[in-house]
N, C-alpha and C positions, 0 to 999 in steps of 0.2 A: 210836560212841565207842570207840576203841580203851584195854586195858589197859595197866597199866604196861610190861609186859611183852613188848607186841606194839609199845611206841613203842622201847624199850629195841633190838630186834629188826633194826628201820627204823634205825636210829642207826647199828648196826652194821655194817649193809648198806651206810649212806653213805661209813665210814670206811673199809669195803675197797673200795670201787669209786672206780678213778681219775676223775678229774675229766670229761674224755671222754666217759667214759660214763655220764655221771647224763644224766638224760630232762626233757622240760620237766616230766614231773607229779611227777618228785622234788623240783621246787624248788618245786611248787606244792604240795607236800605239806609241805614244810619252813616255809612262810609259815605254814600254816594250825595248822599245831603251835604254831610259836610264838603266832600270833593268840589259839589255846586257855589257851596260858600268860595271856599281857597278861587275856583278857576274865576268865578265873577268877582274877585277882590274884594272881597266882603270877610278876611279876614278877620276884623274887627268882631263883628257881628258872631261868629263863630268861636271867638272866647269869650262870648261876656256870655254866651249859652253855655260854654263848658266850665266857667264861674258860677253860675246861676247857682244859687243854692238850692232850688226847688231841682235843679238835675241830676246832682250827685250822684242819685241811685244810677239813672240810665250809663252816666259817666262809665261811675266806679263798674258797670256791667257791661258796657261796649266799650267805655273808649280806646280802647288799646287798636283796632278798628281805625281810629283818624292818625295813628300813628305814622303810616307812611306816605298818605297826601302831605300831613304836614313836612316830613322830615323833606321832600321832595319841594315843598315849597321855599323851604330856610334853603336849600341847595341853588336854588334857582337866585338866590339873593334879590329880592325884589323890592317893592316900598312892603311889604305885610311880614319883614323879615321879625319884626318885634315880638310884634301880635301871637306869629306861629311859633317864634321860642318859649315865649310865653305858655302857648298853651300847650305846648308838648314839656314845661316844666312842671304842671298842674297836672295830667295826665300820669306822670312819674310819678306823683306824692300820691295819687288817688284809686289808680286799678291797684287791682292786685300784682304782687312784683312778680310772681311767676309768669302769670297772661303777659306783663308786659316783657319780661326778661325773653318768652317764645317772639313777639316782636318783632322785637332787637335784634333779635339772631338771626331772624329772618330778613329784614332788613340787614346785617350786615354781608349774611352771606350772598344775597341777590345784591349788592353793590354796583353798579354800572361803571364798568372798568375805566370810564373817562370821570369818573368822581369818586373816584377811592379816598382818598384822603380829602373831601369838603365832605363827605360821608364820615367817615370817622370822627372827625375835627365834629361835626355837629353829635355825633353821637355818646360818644366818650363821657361827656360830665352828666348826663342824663342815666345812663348805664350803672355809671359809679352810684347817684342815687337809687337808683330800684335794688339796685347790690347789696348796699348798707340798711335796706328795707330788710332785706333778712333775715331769719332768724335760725333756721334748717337748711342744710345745703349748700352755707354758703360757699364753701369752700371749691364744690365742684361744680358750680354757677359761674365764679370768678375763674377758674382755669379756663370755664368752657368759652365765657366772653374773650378772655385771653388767648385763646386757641383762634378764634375765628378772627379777631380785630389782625394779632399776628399774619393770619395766612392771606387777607387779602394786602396789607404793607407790604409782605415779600414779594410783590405783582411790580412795586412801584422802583425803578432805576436809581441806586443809589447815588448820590451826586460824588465823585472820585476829585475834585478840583476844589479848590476855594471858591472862585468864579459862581459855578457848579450850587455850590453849599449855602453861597448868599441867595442867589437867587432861586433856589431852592421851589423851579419850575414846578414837580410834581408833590408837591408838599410834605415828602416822607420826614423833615428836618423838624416841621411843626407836627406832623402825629408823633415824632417819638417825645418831644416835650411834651404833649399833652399825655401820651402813654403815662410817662413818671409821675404828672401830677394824678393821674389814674388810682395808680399801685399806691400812693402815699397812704393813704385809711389803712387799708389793708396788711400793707408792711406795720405801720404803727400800731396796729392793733394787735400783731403778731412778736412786738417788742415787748408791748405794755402786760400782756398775759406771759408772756416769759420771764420779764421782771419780778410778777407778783406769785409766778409760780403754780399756776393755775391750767398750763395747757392739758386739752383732751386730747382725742383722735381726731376731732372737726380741726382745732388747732394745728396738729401736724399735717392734715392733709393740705390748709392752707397754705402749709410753708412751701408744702412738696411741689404746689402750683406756682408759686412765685419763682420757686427753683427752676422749674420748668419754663417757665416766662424767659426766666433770667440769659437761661441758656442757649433758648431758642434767638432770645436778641443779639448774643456775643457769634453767634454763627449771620445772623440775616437781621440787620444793614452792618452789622460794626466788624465784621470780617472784610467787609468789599469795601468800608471806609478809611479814606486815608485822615490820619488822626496824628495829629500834633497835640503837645502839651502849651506849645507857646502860642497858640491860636485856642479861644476857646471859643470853640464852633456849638453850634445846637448836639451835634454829633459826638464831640467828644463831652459835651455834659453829661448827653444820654449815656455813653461810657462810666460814667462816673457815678453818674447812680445806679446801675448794674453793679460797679464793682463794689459799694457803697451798701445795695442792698444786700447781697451776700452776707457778709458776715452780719448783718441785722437781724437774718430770720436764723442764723447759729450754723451757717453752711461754710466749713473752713477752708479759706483757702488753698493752705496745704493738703489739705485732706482730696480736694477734686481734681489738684494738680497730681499730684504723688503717692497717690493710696488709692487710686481711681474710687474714691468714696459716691460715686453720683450713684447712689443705693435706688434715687429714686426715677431714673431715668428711663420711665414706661414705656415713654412715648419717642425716642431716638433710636435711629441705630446708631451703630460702635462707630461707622462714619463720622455721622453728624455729631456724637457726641467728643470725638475727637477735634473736628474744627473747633466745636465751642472751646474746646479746653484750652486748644492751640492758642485762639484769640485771646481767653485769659492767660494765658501764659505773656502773650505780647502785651497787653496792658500792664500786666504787672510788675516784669521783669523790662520792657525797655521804655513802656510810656511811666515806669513810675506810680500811678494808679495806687493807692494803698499800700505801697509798698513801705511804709511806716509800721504797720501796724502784722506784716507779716513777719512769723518768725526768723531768729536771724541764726536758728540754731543749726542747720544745715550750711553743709562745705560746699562749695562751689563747685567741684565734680562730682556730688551726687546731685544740683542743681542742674546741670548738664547732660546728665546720665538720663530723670526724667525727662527736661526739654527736649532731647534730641526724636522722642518721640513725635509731639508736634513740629518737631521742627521738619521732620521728615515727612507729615501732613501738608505743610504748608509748600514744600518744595516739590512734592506730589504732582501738585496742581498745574494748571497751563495759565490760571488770571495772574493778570499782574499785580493785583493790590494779597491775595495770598503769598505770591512768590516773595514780593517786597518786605511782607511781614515777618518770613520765614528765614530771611537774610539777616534780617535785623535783630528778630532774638536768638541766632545761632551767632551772630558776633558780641550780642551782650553775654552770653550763656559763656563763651570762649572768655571773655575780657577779663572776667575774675580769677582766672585759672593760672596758674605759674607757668609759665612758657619748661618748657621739656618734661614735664608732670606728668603727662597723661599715659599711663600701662597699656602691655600691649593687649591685654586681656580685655581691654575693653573693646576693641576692635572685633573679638568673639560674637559681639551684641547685633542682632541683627539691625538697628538701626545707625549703631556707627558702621555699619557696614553701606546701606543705603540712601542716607546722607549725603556723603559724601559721591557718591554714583549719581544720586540725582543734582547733584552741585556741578559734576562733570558734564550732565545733560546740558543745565543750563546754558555753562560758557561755550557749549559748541552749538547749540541750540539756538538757545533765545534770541529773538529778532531785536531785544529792546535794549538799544546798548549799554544806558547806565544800570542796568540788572546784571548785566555781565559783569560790567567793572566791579559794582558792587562785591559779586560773587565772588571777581580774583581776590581782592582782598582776604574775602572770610574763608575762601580757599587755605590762602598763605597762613591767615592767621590760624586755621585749625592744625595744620601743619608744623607751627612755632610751638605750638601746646604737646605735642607729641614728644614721648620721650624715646632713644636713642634707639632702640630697639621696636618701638611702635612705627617709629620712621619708616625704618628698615623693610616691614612689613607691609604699610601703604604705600611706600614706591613702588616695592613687585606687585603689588595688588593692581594699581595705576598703571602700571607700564604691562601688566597682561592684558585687562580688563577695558582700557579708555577705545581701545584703534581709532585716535586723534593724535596727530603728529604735533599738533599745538599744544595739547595737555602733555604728551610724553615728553616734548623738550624742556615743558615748562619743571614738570618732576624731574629731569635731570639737570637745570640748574637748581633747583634743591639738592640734588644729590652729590653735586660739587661743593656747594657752601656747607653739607654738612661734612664734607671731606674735609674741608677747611676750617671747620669748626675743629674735630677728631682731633687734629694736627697738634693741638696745643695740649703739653701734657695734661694737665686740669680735665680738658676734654677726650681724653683720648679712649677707646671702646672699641670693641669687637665687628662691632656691625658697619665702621666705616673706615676703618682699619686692621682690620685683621681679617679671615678667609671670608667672615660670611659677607666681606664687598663684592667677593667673587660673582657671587650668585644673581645679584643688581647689574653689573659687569655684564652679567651672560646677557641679559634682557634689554640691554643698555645700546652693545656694541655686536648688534647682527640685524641684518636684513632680512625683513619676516619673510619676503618670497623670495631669497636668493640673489641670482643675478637676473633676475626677473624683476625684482622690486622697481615699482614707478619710481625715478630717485626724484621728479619733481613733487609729487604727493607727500614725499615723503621729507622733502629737504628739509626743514624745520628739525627734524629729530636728529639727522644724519649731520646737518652743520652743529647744534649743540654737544652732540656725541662725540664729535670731533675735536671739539673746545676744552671739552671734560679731557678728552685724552692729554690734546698739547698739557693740557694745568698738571696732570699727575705726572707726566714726564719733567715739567719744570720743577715739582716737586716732590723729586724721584727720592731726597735723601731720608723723607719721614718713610715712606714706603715700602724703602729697602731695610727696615728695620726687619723685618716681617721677610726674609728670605722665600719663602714658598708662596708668598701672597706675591711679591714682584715677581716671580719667577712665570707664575700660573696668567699672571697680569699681561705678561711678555709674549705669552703664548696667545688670548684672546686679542691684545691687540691686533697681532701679526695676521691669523686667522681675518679680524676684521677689513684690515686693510687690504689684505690679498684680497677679497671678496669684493669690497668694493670699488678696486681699480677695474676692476675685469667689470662690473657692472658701469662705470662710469664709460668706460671703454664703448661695450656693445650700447649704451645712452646716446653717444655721441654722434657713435657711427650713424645710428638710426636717424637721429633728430638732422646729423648734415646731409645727410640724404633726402631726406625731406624737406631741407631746404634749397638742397640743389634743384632736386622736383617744381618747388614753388614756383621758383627762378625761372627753370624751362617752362613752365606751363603758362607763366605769363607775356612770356617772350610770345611762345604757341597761340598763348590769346589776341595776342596785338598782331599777330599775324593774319588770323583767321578774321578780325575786326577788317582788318582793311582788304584783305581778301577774299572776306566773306564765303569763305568756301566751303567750311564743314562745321559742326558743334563745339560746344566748348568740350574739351577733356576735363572729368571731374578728379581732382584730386582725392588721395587716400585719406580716408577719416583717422584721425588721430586724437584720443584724450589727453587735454591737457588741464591739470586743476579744476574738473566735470565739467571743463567747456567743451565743445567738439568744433578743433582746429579748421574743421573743410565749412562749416556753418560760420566762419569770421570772415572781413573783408579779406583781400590779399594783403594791405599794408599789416593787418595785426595782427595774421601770421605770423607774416614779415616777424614782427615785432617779438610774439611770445617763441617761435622756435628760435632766434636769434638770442633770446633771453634765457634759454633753456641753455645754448653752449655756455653762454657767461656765465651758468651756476656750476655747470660741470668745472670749469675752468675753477672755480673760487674750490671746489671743493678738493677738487684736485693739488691746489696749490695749499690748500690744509691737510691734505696729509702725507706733499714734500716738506714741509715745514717740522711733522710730527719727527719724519725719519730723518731728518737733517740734525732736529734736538735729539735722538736716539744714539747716531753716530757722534754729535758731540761728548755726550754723556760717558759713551765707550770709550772714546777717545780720552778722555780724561781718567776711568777707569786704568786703563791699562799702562 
């Protein structure tokens, strides 16, 4: 420990020795002074020396040096919180902003992951000054500050809840408000030179960082944030000056949605620069966002045609705050469209092709049930937008492509209501009336494996199939307009039902034998309980709905093979039903 006397001494030595010629361990001696000050709470004491007028020189030549005791001090929130803002505000205005800009960066990048944001939060409005110190560079100083502040927030858990967002544990809700009060000079500065008409190259490259900010924000928090317009949260402010700055630095909306204009996008790949877009897209088209000021010169199906891009980004994903957003502008993107509009040519598009496949993931997929629900809807609704003929096409497409007996029944009650649509002359078309039903029909009314088909895996398809038939037979008189259409009809049904009696048949047999089995083997078990005389007999493993029947109690067995005859029976009596209306119909024919 040196005396007053001996730092006094040292001080002196600093203020006569040119700059030149101070040594590294002068400035490693000057940290450690000050460090001494901060750790013995002599804060105080240590800004009225980096006040001093007589210190300047040493200052403006080492101080960048007590920058990270300090900033570790203000972190620490102590009684010397004043003192040390203080003098790391004095420190900004007085080294040079390069020394201190190297820093900064260093300090941000060595952040200590339990203070990322009281790190930031301290650092930000000091930064912003040494920034505006500039005169050279600035442009790729502020990205570079912008690049690093960005990459350690993305460390920090987006809050996904209101709960979440007030409380705003890890502080991500207060850096991104201080972010935007950040960007302000800089965005303003890049208006004010545009106004007057005066940008350089330093000027563009500016913009090209802000753009780059902008981007990087709409991907990492505000992709993972859930964002109301009738909540204004810190998050969706931050939203809002994103979508605010944009067209400030002359970045068109359209142009980054629909022209893939992001000319300047160095530092993304085609991933990342798709979520961003994705995310503008959902600010703008469903939160509203600027959408005042965007053009209104585009139709709604080439607004759809772009979106479906992101939209198929967004349904891509396995998070839920993606997938959610990906629902939501694929039902706003739909909502402006005339129901039956949509050509079948667009279908061609590789993304209404994959869309709608990863919407099919979802509802058989997704654990999270109101994402389902969601989904049926915007399911149904891309489906109403479809015009007769593009129908026509995504039912075979669905009914090849799903092997979901949930999704197939669900396309063939579509495929009825558009039967029943057809029916009315107004409505009436080739594709649901005339041969090419046939070919729907074929994919509609057969058993992919024969008489092998599981009919309980499958019963969902097989009892709607069913339904479809009874309805075309009830309204046999539109149908027989079309002589070779009911003829060929008459044939497929028949076909169908011969196949599936014979399978419900050898169904039945199997499953009552298997519960005769059950039967005997429990009898066998209460036998050998009280007689104790030999092992249990394991009964035959059977799948039933991917449970495995010999892994269930005896009672729910009992219960699911017992429930297995009851469906046979229901289906069985739908298609006495079918040929009972068949023979009435002839009856009446003849």
């Amino acid at each position: 420990m040196m005396n007053e006397d001996q730092v006094n001494a040292i001080i002196q030595t600093w203020r006569d020795t040119q700059e030149e010629d101070l040594k590294p361990e002068d400035y490693k001696q000057f940290q450690n002074l000050g460090s001494t000050c901060l750790s013995e709470c002599d804060s105080e004491q240590l800004l009225k020396f980096i006040q001093d007028e007589k210190n300047q020189g040493i200052v403006k030549s080492m101080g960048c040096v007590l920058l990270a005791p300090l900033v570790k001090e203000v972190i620490k929130k102590d009684k010397s919180l004043d003192h040390c803002q203080a003098a790391i505000t004095h420190l900004t205005k007085t080294c040079r902003p390069n020394e201190l800009l190297c820093s900064l960066h260093e300090l941000i990048e060595d952040t200590d992951p339990g203070a990322i944001s009281e790190t930031i939060l301290t650092l930000l409005p000091h930064l912003q000054t040494v920034l505006l110190r500039l005169d050279e560079k600035k442009a790729a100083c502020v990205g570079m500050a912008l690049s690093a502040v960005h990459k350690q927030l993305s460390r920090l858990p987006v809050p996904y809840t209101q709960k979440q967002e007030d409380a705003d544990a890890y502080g991500l809700c207060r850096c991104c408000t201080a972010l935007a009060v950040f960007t302000k000079p800089f965005i303003e500065e890049v208006k004010r030179k545009d106004a007057n008409g005066v940008c350089n190259t330093e000027d563009e490259e500016l913009k090209t960082e802000l753009l780059k900010f902008c981007m990087r924000s709409l991907r990492e928090p505000l992709l993972e944030a859930e964002l109301h317009k009738d909540r204004q949260s810190p998050l969706w402010l931050f939203a809002v000056e994103i979508m605010v700055t944009l067209p400030a630095i002359k970045e068109s909306l359209s142009g980054l949605l629909f022209f893939s204009s992001l000319r300047r996008s160095t530092v993304m790949n085609n991933s990342q620069s798709k979520e961003s877009r994705a995310c503008l897209a959902y600010l703008l088209f469903v939160q509203l966002i600027t959408i005042d000021s965007f053009p209104a010169v585009f139709s709604p199906v080439f607004v759809l045609q772009c979106n479906m891009e992101y939209i198929n980004q967004l349904l891509s994903s396995k998070k839920e705050s993606h997938l959610l957003k990906g629902l939501e502008l694929f039902a706003k993107s739909l909502e402006c469209v005339q129901d039956n509009s949509l050509p079948v040519n667009l279908l061609e598009l590789k993304s209404f092709y994959s869309v709608p496949q990863n919407l099919r993931q979802l509802l058989t997929d997704c654990p999270i049930h109101h994402l389902r629900e969601s989904g049926l809807q915007v399911f149904q609704l891309f489906i109403n937008k479809l015009d007769a003929e593009a129908k026509h096409k995504f039912f075979r497409c669905m009914l090849k492509t799903s092997n979901h007996t949930g999704v197939e029944s669900y396309i063939i009650k579509n495929i009825r209501n558009q039967i029943e649509f057809s029916m009315k002359p107004e409505n009436t078309n080739k594709w649901f009336m005339g041969m090419e039903l046939l070919s729907l029909l074929g994919l509609v009314l057969r058993l992919p494996q024969g008489t092998a088909t599981d009919l309980l895996n499958s019963m969902d398809k097989i009892m709607e199939s069913l339904n479809l038939l009874r309805y075309m037979l009830i309204r046999d008189k539109e149908l027989r307009n079309n002589a070779n259409v009911w003829e060929e009809l008459c044939k497929i049904k028949d076909e169908y039902l011969k196949m599936l009696r014979v399978c419900i048949s050898i169904s039945r047999a199997y499953y009552s034998a298997e519960l005769k089995a059950l039967k005997e083997d429990q009898k066998l078990k209460a036998k050998e309980a009280r007689d104790a005389a030999r092992s249990t007999r394991l009964i035959k493993s059977i799948t039933v709905k991917h449970e495995n029947v010999s892994n269930m109690s005896p009672e729910v067995q009992h219960q699911v093979l017992q429930s297995a005859l009851v469906t046979f029976d229901l289906m069985e009596s739908l298609i006495v039903r079918i040929e009972e209306i068949t023979d009435e119909k002839l009856s009446k024919s003849t």
